[in-house]
C-alpha positions in Angstrom: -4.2 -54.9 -8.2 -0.4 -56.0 -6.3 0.0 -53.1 -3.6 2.7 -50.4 -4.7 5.7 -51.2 -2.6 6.9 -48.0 -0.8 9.8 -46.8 -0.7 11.8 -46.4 2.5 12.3 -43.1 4.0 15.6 -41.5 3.8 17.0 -39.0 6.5 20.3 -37.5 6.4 21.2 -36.2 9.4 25.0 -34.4 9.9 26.4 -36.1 13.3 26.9 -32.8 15.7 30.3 -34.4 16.9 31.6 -34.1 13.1 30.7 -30.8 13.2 32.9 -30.3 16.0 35.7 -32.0 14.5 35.5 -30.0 11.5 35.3 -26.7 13.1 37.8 -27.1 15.6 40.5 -28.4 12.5 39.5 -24.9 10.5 39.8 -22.9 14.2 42.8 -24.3 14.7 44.1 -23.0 11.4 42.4 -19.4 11.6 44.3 -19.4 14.9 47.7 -20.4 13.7 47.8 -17.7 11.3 46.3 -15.1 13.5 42.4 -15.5 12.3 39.3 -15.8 13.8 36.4 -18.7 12.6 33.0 -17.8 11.7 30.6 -20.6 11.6 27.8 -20.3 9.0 24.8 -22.3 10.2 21.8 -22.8 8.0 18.4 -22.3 9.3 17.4 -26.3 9.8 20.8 -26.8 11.8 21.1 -29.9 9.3 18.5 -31.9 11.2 19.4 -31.0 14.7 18.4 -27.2 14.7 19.8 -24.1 14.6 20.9 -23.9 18.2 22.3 -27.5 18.9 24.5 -26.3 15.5 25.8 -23.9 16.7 26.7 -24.8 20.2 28.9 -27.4 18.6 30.4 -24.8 16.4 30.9 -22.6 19.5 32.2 -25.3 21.5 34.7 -26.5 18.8 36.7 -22.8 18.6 34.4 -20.9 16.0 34.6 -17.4 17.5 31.5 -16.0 16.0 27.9 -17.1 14.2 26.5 -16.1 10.8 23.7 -17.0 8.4 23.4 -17.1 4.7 20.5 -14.6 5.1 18.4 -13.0 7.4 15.7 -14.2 5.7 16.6 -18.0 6.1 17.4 -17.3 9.7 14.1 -16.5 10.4 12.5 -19.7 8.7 9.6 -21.3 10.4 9.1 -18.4 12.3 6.2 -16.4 11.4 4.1 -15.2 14.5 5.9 -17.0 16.6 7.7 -14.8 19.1 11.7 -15.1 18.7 14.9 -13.1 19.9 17.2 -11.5 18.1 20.8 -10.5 19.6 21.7 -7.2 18.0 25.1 -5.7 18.8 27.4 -3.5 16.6 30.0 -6.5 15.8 30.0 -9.8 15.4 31.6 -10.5 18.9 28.6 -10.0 20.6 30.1 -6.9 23.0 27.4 -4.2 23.4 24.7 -6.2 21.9 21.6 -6.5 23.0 18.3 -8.9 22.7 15.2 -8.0 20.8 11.9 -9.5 20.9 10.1 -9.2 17.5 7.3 -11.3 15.5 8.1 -12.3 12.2 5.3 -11.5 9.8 4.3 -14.8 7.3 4.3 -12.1 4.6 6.1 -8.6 3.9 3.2 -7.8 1.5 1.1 -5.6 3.4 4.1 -4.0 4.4 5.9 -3.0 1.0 1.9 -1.7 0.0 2.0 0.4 2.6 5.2 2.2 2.1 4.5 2.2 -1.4 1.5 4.0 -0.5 3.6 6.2 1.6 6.2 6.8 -0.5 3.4 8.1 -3.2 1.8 10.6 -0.7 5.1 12.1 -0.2 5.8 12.8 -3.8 2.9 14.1 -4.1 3.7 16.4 -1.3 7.1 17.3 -2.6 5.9 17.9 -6.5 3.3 20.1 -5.5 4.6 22.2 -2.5 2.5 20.6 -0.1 -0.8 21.7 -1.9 -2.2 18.8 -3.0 -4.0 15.7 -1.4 -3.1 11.9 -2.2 -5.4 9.5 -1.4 -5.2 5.5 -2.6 -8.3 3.3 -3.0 -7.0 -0.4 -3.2 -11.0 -1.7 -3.7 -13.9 -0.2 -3.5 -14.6 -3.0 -0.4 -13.8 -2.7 3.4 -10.1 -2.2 3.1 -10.8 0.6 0.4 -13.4 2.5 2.3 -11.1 2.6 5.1 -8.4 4.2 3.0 -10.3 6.8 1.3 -12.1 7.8 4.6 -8.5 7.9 6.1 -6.3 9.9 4.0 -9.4 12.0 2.3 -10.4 13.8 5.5 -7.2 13.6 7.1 -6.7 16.4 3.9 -9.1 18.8 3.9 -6.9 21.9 4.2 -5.2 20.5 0.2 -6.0 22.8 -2.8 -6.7 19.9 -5.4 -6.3 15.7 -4.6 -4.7 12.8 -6.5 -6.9 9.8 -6.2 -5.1 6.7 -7.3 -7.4 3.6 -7.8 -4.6 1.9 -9.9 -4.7 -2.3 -8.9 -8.3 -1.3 -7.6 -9.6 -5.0 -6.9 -13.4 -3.9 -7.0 -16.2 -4.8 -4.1 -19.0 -2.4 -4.4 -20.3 0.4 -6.2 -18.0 3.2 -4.5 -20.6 6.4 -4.9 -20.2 7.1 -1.5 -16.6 8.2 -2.5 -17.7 10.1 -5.4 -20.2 11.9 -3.3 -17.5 13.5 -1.6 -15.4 14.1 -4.1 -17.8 15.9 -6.5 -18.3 18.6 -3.7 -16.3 21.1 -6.0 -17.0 24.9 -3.4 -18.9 25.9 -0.1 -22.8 27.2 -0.1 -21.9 28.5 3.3 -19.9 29.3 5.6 -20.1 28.9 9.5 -18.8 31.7 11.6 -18.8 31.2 15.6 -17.6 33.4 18.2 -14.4 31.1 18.3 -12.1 29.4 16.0 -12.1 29.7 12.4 -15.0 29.8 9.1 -16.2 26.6 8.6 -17.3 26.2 5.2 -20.2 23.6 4.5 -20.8 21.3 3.2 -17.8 20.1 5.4 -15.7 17.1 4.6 -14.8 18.2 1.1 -11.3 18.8 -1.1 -12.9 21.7 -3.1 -10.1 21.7 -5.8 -9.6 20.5 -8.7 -9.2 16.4 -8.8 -7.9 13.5 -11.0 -7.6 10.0 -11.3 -5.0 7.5 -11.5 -6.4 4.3 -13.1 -4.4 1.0 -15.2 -5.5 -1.9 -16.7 -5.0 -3.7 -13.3 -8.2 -1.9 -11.7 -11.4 -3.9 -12.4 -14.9 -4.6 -11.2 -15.5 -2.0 -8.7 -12.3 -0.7 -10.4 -14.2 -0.2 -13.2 -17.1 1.4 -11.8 -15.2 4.0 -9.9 -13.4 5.8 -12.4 -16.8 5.6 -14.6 -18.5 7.5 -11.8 -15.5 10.0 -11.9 -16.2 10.9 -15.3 -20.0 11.1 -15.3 -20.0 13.1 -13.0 -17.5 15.3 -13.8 -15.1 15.3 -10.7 -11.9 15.4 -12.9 -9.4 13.8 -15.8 -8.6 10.3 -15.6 -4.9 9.8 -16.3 -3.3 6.0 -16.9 -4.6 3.1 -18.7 -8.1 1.7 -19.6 -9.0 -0.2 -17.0 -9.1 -4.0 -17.2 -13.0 -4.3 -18.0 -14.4 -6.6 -15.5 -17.6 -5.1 -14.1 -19.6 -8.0 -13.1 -20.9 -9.2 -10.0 -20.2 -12.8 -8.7 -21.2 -15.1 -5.9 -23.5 -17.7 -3.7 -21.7 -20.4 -5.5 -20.8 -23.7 -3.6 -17.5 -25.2 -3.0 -16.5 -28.4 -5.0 -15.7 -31.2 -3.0 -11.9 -31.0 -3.6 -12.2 -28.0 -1.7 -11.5 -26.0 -5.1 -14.3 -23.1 -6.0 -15.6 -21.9 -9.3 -17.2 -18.4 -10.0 -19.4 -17.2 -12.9 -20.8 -13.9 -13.7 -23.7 -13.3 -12.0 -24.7 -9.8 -11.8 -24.4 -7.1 -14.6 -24.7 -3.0 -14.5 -26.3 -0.7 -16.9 -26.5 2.7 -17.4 -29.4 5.4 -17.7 -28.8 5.9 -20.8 -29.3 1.3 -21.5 -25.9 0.3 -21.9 -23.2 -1.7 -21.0 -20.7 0.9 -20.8 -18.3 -0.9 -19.1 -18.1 -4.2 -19.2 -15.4 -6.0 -21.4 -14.6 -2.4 -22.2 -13.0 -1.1 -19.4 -12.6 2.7 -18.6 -10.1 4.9 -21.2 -8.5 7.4 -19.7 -8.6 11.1 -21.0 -4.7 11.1 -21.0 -3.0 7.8 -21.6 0.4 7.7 -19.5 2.1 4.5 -19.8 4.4 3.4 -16.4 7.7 3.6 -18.0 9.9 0.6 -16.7 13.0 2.5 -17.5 11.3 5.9 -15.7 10.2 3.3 -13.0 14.2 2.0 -12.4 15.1 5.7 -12.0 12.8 6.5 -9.3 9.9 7.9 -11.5 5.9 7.0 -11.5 5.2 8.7 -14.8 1.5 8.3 -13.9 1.6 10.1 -10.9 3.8 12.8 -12.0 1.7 13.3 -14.8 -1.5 13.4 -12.5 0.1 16.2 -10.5 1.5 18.0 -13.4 -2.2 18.6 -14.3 -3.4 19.7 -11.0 -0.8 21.9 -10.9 -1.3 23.6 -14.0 -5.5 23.6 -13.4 -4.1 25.7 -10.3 -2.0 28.0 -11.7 -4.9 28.9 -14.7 -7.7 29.2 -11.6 -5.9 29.6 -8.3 -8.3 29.1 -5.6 -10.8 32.1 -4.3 -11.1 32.1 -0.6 -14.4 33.6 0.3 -14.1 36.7 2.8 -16.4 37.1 5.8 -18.7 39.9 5.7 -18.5 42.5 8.7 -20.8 41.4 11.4 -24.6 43.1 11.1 -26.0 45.3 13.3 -29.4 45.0 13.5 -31.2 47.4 15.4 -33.6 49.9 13.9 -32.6 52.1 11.1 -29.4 50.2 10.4 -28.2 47.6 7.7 -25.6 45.5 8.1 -21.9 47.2 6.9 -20.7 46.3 3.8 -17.1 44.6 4.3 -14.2 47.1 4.1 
């Protein structure tokens, strides 16, 4: 079989010293008519880089730099440590450089502050009474959520726990053992410091569930727990179905992978409850695109809309600490006042 010929490679590279002959015709213009040049460079400086580019500009009369975007500025970048010059014009006086390390991805960022932004809408719609806690997957990442905003929370009346996009892991009882523990058996009183009811590490108010058709797997599993045993409503959409197990499969040799069901959960009761079923919710709230462009999460105002009503029905009922007995003989101890 003849050999394909190949086919020559073609560079196009912008000669730097046309560059300068271009900007200094346009800086000569701007300047005849009282106006400054700005030189637009694009992040591959046209084959030479960024900085020989504009150099050339500077050198030819352009009296200030620009980029299309930030974004394309910062091209090629990621973890690599690069300086900005930051000033309050674009003639450099008063600026100031600035080391920072672009991140390959703004992902885990824009999670985060939606995250954020949810906890402090919950905070707002219910007067700072109520907990928010989000459980991505019911893995490393989502244990390390639930443990951080659930106990961070303690002092909250009631807690929204949003497992919406839940990506699954493991069976997540551990978090539904602490969110089942629904009032003290005791209290704790030392000689210092306040009561401290036990068991500790609870949210002993009332609780429900964000869940949508995105949560799956562990997703699944998590809001099935939260029904069974009773912690609270779920509020959303049926979840997407998925509760099977996968893995110990090998890689192909393409470096591709394939993945099979390999593990399956039953109830007590001998059913598949859940899988290709999915979770329902006890009220169905879609999220509204339109409420979405305004600024609303319909889910989530809908989950605190209950938890607010559940407290104004049965406001909490702080126990009250007995007077300290007196045990000696022919005494009991004194009822409290």
């Amino acid at each position: 079989m003849p050999a394909t010929p190949s086919r020559p490679r073609v560079e196009v590279v912008i000669d730097l010293d046309a560059i300068r002959h271009n900007v200094g015709i346009l800086a000569g213009c701007a300047a005849a008519s009282g106006a400054s040049t700005m030189a637009v460079v694009k992040a591959d400086g046209y084959g030479h880089g960024a900085i020989d580019v504009a150099t050339a500009a500077l050198q030819a009369g352009a009296s200030a730099l620009g980029v299309c975007s930030v974004e394309e500025a910062l091209e090629g970048t990621a973890a690599k440590s690069v300086v900005l010059h930051v000033g309050p014009n674009a003639t450099g006086t008063g600026a100031r450089d600035v080391t920072v390390v672009p991140l390959p991805s703004e992902a885990v960022l824009r999670h985060l502050a939606w995250v954020d932004e949810n906890r402090r809408t919950v905070d707002r719609l219910s007067g700072g009474k109520l907990a928010y806690i989000y459980v991505p997957n019911t893995a490393n990442e989502g244990y390390t959520s639930f443990n951080r905003y659930f106990f961070a929370q303690q002092d909250k009346l009631g807690a929204v726990v949003d497992e919406r996009f839940n990506t699954g892991g493991n069976i997540a009882d551990y978090m539904v053992d602490y969110l089942r523990r629904d009032a003290p058996f005791n209290w704790v009183t030392a000689r210092y410091g306040d009561d401290t009811p036990i068991p500790a590490g609870a949210i002993y108010g009332p609780k429900v569930m964000l869940i949508n058709e995105y949560a799956g797997s562990g997703g699944d599993e998590l809001p099935w727990l939260f029904r069974r045993f009773k912690v609270g409503p779920l509020v959303g959409k049926r979840t997407w179905g998925g509760l099977v197990g996968i893995g110990g499969y090998p890689a192909l040799m393409d470096g591709g992978g394939v993945t099979a069901p390999r593990v399956a959960l039953w109830s007590a009761e001998g059913e598949y409850a859940v899988e290709n079923r999915g979770v329902p919710p006890d009220l169905e709230v879609d999220l509204s695109p339109a409420e979405w462009r305004a600024g609303h999460d319909t889910q989530l105002e809908a989950g605190v809309s209950i938890l607010m009503q559940t407290l104004a029905k049965n406001p909490p009922v702080f126990a009250k600490r007995p007077a300290f007995p007196t045990w000696a003989r022919g005494h009991t101890p004194r009822p409290t006042p």
